[in-house]
VOPAGU-2260 file (C-alpha; in pm, 1 decimal, decimal comma):
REM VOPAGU-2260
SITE   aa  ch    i         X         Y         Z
SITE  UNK   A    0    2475,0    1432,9   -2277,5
SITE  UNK   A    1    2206,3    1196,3   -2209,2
SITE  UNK   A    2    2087,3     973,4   -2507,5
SITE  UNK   A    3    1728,7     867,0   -2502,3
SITE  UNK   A    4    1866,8     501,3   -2396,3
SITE  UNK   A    5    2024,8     612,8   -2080,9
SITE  UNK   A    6    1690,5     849,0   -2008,8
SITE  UNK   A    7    1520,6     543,8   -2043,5
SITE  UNK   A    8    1697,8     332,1   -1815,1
SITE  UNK   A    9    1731,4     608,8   -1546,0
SITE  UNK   A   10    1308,5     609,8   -1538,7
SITE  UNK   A   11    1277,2     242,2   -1550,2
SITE  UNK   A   12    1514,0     236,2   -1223,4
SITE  UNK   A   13    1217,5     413,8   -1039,7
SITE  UNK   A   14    1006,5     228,3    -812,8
SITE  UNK   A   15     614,0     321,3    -842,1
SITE  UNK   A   16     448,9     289,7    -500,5
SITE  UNK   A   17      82,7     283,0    -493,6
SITE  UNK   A   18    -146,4     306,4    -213,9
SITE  UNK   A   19    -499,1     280,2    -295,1
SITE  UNK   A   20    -794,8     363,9     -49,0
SITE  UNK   A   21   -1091,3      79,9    -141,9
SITE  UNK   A   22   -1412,9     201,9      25,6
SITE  UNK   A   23   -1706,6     -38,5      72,9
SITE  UNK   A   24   -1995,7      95,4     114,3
SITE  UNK   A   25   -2153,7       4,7     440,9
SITE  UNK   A   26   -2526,5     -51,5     533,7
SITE  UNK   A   27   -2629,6     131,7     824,2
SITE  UNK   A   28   -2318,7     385,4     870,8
SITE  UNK   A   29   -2480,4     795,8     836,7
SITE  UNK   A   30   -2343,6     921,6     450,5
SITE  UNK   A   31   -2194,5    1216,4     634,2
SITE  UNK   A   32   -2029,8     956,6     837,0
SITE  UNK   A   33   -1898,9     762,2     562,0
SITE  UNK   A   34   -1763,6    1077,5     396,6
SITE  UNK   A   35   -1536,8    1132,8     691,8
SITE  UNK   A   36   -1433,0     783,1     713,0
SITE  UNK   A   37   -1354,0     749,9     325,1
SITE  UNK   A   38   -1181,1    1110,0     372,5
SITE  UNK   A   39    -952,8     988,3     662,7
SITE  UNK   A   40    -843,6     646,5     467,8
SITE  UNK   A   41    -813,5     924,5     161,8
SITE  UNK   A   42    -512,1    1074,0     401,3
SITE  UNK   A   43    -430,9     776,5     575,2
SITE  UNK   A   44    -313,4     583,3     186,1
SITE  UNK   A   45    -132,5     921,6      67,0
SITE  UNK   A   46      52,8     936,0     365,7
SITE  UNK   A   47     127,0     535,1     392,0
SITE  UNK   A   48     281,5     575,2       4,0
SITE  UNK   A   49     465,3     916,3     120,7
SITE  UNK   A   50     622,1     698,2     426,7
SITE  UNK   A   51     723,2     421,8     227,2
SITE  UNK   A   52     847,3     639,0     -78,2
SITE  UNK   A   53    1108,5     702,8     219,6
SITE  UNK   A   54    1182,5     364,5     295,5
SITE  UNK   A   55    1181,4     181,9     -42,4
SITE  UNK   A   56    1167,4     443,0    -339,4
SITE  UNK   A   57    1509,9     351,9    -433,1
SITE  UNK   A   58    1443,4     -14,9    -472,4
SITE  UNK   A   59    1529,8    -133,9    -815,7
SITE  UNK   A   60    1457,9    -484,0    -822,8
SITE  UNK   A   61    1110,4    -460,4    -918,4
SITE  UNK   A   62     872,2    -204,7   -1056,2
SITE  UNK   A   63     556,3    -171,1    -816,7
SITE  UNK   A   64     449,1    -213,0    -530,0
SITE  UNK   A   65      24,5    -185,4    -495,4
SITE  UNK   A   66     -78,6    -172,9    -157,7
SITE  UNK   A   67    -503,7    -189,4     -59,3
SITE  UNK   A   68    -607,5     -21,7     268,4
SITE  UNK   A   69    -962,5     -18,0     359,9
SITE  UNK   A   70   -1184,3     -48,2     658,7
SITE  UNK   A   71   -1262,7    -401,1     839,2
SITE  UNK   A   72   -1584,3    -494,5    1014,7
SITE  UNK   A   73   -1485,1    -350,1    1289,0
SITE  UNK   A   74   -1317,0       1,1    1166,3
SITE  UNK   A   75    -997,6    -120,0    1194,2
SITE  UNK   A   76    -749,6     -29,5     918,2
SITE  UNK   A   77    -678,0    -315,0     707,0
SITE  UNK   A   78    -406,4    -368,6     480,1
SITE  UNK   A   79    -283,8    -572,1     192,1
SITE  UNK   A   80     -12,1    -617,9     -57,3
SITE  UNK   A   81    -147,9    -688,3    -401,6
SITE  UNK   A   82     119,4    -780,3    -619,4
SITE  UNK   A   83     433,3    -982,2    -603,8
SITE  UNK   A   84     775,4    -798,7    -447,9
SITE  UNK   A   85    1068,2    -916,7    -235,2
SITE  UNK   A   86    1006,6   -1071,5      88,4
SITE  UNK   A   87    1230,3    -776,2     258,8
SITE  UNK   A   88     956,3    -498,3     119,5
SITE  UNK   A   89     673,1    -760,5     231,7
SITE  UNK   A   90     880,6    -717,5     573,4
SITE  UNK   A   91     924,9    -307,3     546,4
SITE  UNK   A   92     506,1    -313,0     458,2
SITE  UNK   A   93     440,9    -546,0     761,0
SITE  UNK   A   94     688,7    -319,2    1005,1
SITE  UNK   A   95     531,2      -7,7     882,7
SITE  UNK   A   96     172,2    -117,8     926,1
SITE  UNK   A   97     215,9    -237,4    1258,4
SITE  UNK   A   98     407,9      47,1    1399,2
SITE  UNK   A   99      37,8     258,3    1258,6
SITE  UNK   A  100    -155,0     -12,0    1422,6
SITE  UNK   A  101    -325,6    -135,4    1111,3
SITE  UNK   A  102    -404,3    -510,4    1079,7
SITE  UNK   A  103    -336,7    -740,7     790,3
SITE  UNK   A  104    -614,2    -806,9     532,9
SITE  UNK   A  105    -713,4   -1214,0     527,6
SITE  UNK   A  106    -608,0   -1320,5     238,7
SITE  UNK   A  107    -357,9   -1107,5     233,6
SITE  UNK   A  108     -43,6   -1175,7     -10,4
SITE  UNK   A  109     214,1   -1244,0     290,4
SITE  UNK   A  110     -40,8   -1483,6     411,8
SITE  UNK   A  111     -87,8   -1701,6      58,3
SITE  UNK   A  112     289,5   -1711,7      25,4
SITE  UNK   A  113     329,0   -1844,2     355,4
SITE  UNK   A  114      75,7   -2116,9     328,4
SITE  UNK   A  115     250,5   -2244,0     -35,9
């Protein structure tokens, strides 16, 4: 039978990955346009967090992992890690987002720890 202490520690052993779509609004791009691009980074975040749910959901060593994708000056895909996790799920994030061709975000967390 499972006590409300062991319930506990069974949910806090769950990793919450969180992919979040930021859309700037851009002067000069059509709205319908815009729609279609804020649509496709919509689909392109869920299925970034479904892929990585593979790869990492099982992690226990921290709690979250908050990832930003958005659009760059140039339409690219950007990316960036937002809060602080192991340097192996910094290296799963960076594998993953080149493999989809998506470029880092300046600024970016892997790039502030490196400079330290």
């Amino acid at each position: 039978m499972l006590s409300f202490t062991n319930i506990c520690s069974i949910m806090a052993l769950k990793l919450t990955i969180t992919v979040l779509a930021i859309k700037e609004p851009r002067p000069g791009v059509a709205l319908p346009l815009e729609k279609v691009m804020d649509d496709r980074l919509n689909r392109l975040a869920a299925e970034m967090s479904a892929a990585l749910e593979a790869r990492v959901g099982n992690e226990q060593e921290f709690d979250d992992l908050v990832i930003w994708l958005s659009y760059n000056s140039s339409y690219a895909i950007r990316w960036k890690i937002v809060n602080d996790v192991p340097s192996r799920i910094e290296e799963v994030v960076n594998k993953l987002c080149a493999i989809l061709g998506y470029v880092v975000w300046k600024g970016s967390v892997l790039d502030l720890k490196s400079k330290r």
